[in-house]
C-alpha positions as CSV (number, residue, x, y, z in Angstrom):
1,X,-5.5,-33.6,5.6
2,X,-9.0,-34.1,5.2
3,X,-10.6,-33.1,1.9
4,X,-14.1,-32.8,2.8
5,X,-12.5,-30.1,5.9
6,X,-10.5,-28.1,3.3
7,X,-13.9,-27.7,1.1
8,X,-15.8,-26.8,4.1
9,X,-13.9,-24.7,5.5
10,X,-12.7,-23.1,2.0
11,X,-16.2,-22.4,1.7
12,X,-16.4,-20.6,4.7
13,X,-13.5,-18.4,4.4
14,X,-15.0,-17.7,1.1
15,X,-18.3,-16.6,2.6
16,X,-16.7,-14.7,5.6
17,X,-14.7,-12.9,3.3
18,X,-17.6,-11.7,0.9
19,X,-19.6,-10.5,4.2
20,X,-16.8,-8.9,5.3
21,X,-16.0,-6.8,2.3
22,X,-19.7,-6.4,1.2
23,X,-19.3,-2.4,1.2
24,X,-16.9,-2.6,-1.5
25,X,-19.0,-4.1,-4.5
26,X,-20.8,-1.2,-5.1
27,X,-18.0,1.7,-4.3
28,X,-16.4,3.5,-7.1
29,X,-12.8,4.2,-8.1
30,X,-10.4,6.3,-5.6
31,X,-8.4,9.6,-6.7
32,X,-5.6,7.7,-5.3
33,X,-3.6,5.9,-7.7
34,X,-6.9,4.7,-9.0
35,X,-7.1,7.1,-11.8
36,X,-3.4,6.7,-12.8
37,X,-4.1,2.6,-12.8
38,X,-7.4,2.6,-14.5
39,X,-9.2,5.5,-15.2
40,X,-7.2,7.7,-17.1
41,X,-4.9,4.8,-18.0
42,X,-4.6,5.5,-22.1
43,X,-2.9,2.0,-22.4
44,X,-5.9,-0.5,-21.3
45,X,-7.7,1.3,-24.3
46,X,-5.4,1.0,-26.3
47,X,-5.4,-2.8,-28.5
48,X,-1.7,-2.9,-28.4
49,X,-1.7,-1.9,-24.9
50,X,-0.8,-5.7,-23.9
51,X,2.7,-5.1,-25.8
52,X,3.6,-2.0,-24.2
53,X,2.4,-3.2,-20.5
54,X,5.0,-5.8,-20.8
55,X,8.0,-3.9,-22.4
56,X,9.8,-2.3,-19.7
57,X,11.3,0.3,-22.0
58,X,8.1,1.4,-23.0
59,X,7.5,3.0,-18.9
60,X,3.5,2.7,-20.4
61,X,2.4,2.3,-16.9
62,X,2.8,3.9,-13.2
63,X,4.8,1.0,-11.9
64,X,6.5,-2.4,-13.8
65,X,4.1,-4.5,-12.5
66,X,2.6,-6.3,-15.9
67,X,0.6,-8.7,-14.6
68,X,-1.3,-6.1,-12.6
69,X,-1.9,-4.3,-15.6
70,X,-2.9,-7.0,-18.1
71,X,-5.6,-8.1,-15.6
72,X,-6.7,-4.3,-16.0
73,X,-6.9,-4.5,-19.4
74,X,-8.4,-7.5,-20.0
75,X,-11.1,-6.0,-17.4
76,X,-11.6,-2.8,-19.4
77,X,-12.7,-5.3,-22.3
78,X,-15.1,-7.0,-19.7
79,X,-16.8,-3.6,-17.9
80,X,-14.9,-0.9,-18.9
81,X,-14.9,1.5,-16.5
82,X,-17.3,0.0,-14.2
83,X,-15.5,0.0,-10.9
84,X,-17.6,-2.6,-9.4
85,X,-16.0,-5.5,-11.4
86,X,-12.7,-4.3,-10.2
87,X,-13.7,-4.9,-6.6
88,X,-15.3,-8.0,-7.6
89,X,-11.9,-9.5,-8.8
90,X,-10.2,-8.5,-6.1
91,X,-12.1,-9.5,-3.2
92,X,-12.2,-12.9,-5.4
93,X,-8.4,-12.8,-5.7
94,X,-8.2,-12.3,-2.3
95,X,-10.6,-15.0,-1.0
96,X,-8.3,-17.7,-2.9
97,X,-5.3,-16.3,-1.7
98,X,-7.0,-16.9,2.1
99,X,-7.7,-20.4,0.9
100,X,-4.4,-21.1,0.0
101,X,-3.4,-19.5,3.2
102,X,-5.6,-22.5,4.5
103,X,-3.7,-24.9,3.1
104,X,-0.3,-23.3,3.8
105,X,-1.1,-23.5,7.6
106,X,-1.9,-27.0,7.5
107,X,1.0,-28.1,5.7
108,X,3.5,-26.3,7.9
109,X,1.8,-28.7,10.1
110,X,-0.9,-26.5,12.4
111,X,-3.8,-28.4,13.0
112,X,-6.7,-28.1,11.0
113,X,-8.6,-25.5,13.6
114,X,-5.5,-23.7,14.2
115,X,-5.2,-23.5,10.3
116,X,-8.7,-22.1,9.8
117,X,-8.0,-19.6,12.3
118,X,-4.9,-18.6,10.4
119,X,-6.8,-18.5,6.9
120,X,-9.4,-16.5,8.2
121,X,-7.5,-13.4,10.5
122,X,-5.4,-13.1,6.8
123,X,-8.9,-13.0,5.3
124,X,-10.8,-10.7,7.3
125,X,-7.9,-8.6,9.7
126,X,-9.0,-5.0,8.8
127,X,-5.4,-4.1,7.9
128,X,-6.3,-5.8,4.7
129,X,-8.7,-3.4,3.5
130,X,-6.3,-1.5,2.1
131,X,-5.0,-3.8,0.0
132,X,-8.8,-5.3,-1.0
133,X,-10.7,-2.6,-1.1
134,X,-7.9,0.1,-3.3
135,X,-8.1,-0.7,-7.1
136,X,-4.6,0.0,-7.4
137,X,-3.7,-2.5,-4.6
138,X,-4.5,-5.4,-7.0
139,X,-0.8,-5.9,-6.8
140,X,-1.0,-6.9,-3.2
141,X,-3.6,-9.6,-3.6
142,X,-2.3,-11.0,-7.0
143,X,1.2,-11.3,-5.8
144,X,0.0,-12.5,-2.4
145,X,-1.8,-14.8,-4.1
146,X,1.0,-16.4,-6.4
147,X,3.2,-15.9,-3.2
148,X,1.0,-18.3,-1.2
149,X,1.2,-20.8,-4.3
150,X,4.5,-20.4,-4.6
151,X,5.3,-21.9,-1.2
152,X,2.9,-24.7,-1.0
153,X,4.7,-25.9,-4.7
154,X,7.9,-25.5,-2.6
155,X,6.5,-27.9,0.1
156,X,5.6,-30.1,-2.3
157,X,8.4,-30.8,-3.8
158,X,10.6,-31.3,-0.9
159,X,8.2,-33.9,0.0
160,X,7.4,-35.7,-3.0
161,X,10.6,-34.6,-5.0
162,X,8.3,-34.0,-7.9
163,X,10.6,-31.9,-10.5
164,X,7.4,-30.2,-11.7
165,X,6.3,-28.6,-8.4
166,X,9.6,-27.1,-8.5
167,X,9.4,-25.5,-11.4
168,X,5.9,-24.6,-10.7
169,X,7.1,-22.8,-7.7
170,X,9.5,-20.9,-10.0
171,X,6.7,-20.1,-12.1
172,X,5.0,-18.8,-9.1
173,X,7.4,-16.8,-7.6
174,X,8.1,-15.0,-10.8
175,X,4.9,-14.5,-11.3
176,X,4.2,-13.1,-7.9
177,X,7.0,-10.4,-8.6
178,X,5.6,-9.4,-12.0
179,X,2.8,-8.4,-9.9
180,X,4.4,-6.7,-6.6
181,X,8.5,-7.1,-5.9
182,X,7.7,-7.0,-2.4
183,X,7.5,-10.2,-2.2
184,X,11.3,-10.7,-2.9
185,X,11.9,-12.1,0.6
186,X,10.2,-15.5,-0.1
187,X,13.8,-17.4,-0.7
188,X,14.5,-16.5,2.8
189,X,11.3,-17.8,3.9
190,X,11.3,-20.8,2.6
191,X,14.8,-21.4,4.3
192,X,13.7,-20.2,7.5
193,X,10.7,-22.7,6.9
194,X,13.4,-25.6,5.8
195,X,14.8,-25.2,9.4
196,X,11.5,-25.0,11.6
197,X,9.9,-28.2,9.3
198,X,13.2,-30.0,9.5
199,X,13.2,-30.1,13.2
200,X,10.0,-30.9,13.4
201,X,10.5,-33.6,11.0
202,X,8.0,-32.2,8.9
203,X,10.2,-32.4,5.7
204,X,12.6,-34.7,4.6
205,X,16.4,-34.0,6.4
206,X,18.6,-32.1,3.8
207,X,22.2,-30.4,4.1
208,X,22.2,-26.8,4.6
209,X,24.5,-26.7,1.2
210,X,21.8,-28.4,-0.6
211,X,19.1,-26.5,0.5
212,X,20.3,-23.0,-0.4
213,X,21.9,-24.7,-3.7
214,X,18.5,-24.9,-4.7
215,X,17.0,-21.3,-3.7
216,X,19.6,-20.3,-5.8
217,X,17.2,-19.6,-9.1
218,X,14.9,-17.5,-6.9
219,X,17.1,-15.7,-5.4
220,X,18.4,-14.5,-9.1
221,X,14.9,-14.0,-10.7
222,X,14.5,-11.6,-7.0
223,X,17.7,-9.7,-7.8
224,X,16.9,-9.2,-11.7
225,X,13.1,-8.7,-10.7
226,X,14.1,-6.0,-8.1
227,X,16.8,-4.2,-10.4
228,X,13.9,-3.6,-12.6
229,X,11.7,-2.4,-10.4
230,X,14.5,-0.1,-9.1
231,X,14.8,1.3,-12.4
232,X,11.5,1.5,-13.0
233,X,10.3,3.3,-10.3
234,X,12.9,6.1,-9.9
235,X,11.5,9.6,-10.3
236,X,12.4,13.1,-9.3
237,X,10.3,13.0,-6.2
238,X,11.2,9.7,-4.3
239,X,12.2,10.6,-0.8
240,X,15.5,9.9,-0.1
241,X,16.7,10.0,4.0
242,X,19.9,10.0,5.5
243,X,21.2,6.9,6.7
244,X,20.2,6.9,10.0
245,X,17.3,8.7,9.7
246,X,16.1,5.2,7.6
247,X,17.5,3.2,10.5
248,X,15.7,5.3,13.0
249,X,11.9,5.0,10.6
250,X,12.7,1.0,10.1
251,X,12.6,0.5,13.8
252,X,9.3,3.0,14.3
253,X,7.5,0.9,11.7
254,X,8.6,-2.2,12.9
255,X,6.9,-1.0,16.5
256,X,3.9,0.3,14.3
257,X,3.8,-3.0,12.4
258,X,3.6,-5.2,15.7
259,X,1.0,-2.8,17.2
260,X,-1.4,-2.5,14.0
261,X,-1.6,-6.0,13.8
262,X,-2.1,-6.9,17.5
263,X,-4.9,-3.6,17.6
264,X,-6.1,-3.0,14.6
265,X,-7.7,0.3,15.4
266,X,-7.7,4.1,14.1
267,X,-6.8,3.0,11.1
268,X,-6.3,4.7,8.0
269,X,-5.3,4.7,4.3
270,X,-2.9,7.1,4.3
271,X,-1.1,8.0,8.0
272,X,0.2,11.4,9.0
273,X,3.6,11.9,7.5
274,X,6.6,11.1,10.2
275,X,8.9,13.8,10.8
276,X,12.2,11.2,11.9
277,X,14.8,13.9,13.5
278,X,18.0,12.1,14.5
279,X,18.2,14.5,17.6
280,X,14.6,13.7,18.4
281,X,14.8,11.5,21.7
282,X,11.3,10.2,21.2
283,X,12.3,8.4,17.6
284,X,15.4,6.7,19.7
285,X,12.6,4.6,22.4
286,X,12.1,1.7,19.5
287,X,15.9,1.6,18.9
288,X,16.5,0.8,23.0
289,X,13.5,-1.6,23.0
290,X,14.1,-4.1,20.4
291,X,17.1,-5.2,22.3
292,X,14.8,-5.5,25.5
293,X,12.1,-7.2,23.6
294,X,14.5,-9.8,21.9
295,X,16.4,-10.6,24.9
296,X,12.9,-11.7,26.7
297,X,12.1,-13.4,23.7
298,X,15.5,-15.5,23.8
299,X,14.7,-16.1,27.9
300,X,11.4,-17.5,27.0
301,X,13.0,-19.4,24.1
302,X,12.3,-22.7,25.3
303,X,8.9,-21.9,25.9
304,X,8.2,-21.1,21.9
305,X,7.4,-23.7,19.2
306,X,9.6,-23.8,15.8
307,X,6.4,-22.7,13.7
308,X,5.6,-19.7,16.2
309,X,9.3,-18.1,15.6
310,X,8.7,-19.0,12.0
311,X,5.5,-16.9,12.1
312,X,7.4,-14.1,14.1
313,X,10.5,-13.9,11.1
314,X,7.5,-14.2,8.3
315,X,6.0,-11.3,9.5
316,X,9.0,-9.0,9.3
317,X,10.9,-10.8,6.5
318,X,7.9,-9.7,4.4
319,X,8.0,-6.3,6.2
320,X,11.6,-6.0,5.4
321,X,11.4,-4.2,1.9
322,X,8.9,-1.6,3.2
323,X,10.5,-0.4,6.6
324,X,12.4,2.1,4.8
325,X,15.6,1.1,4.6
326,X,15.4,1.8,1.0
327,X,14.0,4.3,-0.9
328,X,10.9,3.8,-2.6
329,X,8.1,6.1,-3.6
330,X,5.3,5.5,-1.4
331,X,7.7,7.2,1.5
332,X,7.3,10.4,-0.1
333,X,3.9,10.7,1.6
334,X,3.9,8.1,4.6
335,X,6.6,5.9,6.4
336,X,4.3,3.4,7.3
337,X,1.0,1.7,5.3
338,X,-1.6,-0.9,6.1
339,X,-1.4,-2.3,2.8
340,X,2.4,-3.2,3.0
341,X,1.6,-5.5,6.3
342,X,-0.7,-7.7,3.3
343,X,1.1,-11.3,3.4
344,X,2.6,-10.4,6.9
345,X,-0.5,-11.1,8.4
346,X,-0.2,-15.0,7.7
347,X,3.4,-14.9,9.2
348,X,1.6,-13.1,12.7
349,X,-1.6,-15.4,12.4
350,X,0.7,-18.2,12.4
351,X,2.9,-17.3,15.1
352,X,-0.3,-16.7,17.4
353,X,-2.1,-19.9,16.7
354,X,0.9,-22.3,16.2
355,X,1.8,-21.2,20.4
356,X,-1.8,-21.5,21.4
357,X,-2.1,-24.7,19.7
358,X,0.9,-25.8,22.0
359,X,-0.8,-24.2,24.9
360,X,-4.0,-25.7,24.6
361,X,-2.0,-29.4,23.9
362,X,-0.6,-29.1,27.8
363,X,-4.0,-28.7,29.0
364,X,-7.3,-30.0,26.8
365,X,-9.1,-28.6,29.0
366,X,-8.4,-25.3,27.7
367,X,-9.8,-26.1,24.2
368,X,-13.2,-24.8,24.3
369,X,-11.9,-21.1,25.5
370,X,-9.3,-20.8,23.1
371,X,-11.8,-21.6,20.2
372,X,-14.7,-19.0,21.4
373,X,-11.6,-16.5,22.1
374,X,-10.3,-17.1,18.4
375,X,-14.0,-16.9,17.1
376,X,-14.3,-14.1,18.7
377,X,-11.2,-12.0,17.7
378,X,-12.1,-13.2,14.0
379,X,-16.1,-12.0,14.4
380,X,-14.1,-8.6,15.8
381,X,-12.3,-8.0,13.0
382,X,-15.1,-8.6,10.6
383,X,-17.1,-6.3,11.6
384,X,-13.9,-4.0,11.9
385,X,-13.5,-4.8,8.3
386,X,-16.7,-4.3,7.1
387,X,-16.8,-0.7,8.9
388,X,-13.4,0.5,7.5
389,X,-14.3,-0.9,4.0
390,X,-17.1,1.2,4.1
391,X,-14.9,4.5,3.8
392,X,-13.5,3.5,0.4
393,X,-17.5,3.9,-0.8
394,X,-16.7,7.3,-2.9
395,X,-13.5,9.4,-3.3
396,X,-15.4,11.6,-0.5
397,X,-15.9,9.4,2.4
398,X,-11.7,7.7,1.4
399,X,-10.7,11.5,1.8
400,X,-13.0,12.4,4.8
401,X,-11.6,9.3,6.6
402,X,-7.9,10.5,5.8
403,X,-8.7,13.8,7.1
404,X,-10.3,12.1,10.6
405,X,-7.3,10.4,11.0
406,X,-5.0,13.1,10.1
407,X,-6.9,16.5,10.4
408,X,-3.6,18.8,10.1
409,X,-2.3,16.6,7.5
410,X,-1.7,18.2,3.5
411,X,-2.8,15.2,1.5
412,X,-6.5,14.9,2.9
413,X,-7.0,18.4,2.6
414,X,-5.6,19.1,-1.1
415,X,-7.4,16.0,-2.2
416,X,-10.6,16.4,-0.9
417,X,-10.2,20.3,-2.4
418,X,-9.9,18.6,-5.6
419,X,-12.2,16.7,-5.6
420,X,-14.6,19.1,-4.8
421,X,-13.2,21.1,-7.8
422,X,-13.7,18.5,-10.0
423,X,-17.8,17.9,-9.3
424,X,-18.4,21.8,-8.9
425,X,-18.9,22.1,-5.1
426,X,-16.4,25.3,-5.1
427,X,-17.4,26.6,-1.8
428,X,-16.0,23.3,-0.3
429,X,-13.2,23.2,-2.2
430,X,-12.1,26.8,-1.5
431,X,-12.4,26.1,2.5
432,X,-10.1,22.7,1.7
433,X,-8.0,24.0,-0.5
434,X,-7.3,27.5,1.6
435,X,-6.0,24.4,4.4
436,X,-4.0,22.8,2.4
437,X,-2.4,26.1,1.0
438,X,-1.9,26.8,4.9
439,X,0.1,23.6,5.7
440,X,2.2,24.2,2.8
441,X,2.4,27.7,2.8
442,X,5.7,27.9,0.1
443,X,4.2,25.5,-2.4
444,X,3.3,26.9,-5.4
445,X,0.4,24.2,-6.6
446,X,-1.9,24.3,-4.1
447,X,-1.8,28.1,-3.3
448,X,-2.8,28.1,-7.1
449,X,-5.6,25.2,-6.7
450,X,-6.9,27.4,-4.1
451,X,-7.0,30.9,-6.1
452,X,-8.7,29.3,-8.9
453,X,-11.3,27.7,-6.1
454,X,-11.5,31.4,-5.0
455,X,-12.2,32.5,-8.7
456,X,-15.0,30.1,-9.1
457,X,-16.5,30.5,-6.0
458,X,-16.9,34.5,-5.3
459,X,-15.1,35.5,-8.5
460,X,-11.9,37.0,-9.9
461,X,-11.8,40.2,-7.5
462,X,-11.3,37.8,-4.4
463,X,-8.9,35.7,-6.5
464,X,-6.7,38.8,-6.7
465,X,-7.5,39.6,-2.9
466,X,-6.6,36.6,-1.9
467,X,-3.1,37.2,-4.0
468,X,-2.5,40.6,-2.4
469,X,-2.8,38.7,1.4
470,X,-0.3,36.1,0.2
471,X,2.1,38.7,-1.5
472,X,1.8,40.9,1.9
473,X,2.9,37.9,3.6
474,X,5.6,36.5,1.1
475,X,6.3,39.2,-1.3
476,X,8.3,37.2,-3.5
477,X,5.7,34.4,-4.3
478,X,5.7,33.7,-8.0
479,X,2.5,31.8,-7.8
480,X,0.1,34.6,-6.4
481,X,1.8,36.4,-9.0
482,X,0.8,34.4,-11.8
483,X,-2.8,33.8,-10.5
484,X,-3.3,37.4,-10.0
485,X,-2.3,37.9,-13.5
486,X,-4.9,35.5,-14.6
487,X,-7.8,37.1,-12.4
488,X,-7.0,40.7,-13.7
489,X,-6.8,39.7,-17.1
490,X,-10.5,38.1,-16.6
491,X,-11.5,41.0,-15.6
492,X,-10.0,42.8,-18.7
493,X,-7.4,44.7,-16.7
494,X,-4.5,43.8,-19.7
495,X,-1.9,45.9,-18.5
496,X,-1.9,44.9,-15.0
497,X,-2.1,41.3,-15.8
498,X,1.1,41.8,-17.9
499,X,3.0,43.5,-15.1
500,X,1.7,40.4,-12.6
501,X,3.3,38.0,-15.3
502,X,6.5,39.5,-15.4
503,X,7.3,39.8,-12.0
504,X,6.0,36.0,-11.7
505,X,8.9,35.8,-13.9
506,X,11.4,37.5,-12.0
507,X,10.4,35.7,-9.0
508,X,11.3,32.1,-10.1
509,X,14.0,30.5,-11.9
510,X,14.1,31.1,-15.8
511,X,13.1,27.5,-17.6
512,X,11.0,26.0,-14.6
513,X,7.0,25.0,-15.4
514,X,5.9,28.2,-13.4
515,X,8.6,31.2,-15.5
516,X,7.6,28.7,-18.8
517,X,3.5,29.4,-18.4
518,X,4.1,33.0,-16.8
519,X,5.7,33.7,-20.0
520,X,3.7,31.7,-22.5
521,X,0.5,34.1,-20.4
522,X,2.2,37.1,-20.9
523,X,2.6,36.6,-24.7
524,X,-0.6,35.4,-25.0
525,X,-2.1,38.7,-23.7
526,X,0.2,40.9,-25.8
527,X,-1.1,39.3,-28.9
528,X,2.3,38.0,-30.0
529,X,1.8,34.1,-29.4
């Protein structure tokens, strides 16, 4: 391996991926896990906060990820609440993790222009601009980054033996689970890597005993890393599906996954929700396919290279966590997510250019138009890039481009209401919020977002009308209720409000948030507090 190439073209990839995700250095934070992660995070002001980031027990933080969360802290020390040096350190984070990817490639033996390739589609595919770009994603890249160094430690050591690259690899791989536990899977990587480089006499012959005797220790730091995280992260709300209802979303997303990654277009950072109905013919097509597609695949067999099949098991062994076979929160809004397909993009790069690179090998010849196609598909997704990075500019232009890509969907809508709320536009958020109330008509919360958008925008006397419409249509809503409750007494009509209170009482279960502040209202505007 050439050093002088692996500066050059570090360089590069360094340079392409700072043009590519030039729209981000100057965008602000996103009402999207960004305000839970930084904002409005007590513990990054907090001097202690260091302590309590790493104490489980504590549950100081959104998720268990303390590495994520020290590198916030330490930031808030640098820029405070600056957003543009949170960008900053992740698209930097991210361009060394696409230099490691570099070196990765050329050590599982693709050649050096095949490995560039590699490197940069994991630098600049669009599907990583959800993982860039978010705030809250820093656990993609910081993981994916001590994921990419794990491996190479793990190469070399098998081929130097050196005790210290093991345990640096260790060290790694721990540390790429303190910042995401998605990355879990590496043990069966690298052993799915120990048989491709084996027969290619790419790493030094070893007994299959041997081998897994010695991914061992990860696969117990992955079990003990993923327990916490299990415990960690269960709440109330995490959707929980039947059994084979997960089957049936695993392989959709699977499809989705393959697709994305092939055509990286309509994009978004948060997909329509899936429906998956076990008596749905239309969620059975992926189940019959796979069988089709892998029964080609073992026809043509003969006709793959080692490293491609690698690059095709990478990209779903990465995947494997997130297809929802198990429960996990982010399924409560979406099945599917660019920023889970992160490191699988390396496994799909590597699989495309390690079978061109045997293609072009037959014939020379065909050298030059493989290069300008791969130039071409890299300049593509750029400029793809650059466009989609653009949306994450403001909390607006995220939530506009979630609402383009899912205009009947709740989330956009409710979201964009607030934010609206929250900078004083209330004619915009009424007309938002009014949808979202629509699309979850027997919700309480944003029926109540949208009265109180109503209030501020025309006053309290279409607050209460727009109570009366929703109590002609569900006459037992407790919200409407409350709210109208809220708008009479505004308008100094006490004894009505204190009839609308009551009955929001009656209408809901005695002890629940909603019968707690109906009641706490009512007293409040009887004088006895």
């Amino acid at each position: 391996m050439s050093v002088r190439g692996v500066i050059l073209s570090s360089a590069g990839l360094v340079v392409l991926t700072l043009v590519a995700f030039l729209p981000v250095f100057d965008a602000g934070f996103v009402r999207w896990d960004d305000h839970y992660y930084v904002e409005d995070n007590a513990v990054l002001r907090d001097p202690a906060g260091l302590a309590k980031i790493w104490d489980p027990r504590a549950r100081a933080t959104q998720q268990y990820y303390p590495l994520v969360f020290s590198s916030y802290w330490l930031e808030y020390r640098l820029w405070g609440l600056d957003a543009r040096g949170y960008h900053a350190t992740n698209v930097a984070v991210h361009a060394a993790a696409a230099c490691g990817a570099l070196l990765l490639a050329r050590r599982l033996g693709l050649g050096m222009a095949a490995a560039v390739f590699v490197a940069a589609l994991f630098a600049v595919h669009p599907v990583q601009v959800a993982s860039v770009a978010w705030v809250a994603e820093r656990k993609n890249v910081l993981s994916g980054l001590f994921y990419v160094l794990a491996f190479l430690a793990y190469l070399r050591y098998r081929r130097t033996g050196e005790r210290t690259a093991y345990a640096g690899c260790l060290l790694s791989f721990a540390a790429a689970l303190l910042a995401k536990t998605q990355t879990v899977t590496l043990p069966l990587s690298l052993l799915l890597a120990e048989v491709a480089l084996q027969r290619r006499a790419l790493l030094p012959r070893l007994a299959p005993g041997r081998v897994v005797l010695r991914l061992v220790p990860f696969v117990l730091i992955g079990v003990a890393a993923g327990g916490v995280t299990w415990w960690a992260e269960q709440e109330p709300w995490t959707r929980d599906l039947p059994v084979l209802a997960r089957a049936l979303t695993a392989a959709n997303a699977a499809w989705f996954y393959a697709a994305t990654f092939v055509a990286p277009v309509r994009l978004s950072p948060v997909y329509a929700e899936w429906t998956v109905a076990v008596t749905d013919p239309r969620w059975w097509v992926a189940v019959f396919a796979w069988p089709l597609v892998l029964g080609l695949l073992l026809a043509v067999r003969r006709h793959v290279t080692d490293l491609a099949w690698w690059g095709a098991a990478q990209f779903y062994l990465v995947l494997l966590p997130v297809l929802g076979l198990v429960s996990f929160n982010f399924l409560t809004y979406a099945a599917v997510a660019d920023h889970f397909m992160y490191l699988a993009v390396i496994g799909g790069a590597v699989a495309v250019a390690a079978q061109a690179e045997q293609w072009v090998g037959v014939r020379p010849t065909r050298r030059r138009p493989v290069a300008a196609l791969a130039c071409a598909v890299v300049a593509l997704c750029a400029v793809q890039t650059y466009r989609e990075a653009g949306h994450w500019r403001t909390n607006e232009t995220f939530w506009l481009h979630v609402r383009d890509g899912d205009p009947g969907g709740f989330l956009a809508h409710f979201n964009l209401g607030k934010h609206y709320a929250r900078v004083g536009e209330w004619a915009q958020a009424e007309a938002s919020l009014a949808q979202a109330a629509a699309i979850r008509p027997q919700v309480a919360y944003p029926f109540r977002h949208y009265v109180q958008a109503v209030a501020n925008a025309q006053g309290p006397q279409a607050a209460i009308a727009a109570c009366d419409a929703k109590l002609a249509a569900m006459p037992d809503f407790a919200a409407a209720f409350l709210e109208r409750g809220v708008a009479r007494e505004r308008l100094g009509q006490r004894d009505a409000a204190l009839g609308d209170y009551l009955r929001a009482q009656y209408a809901t279960k005695p002890g629940t948030p909603l019968w707690n502040e109906a009641r706490q209202r009512r007293q409040a505007a009887r004088g006895n507090p």
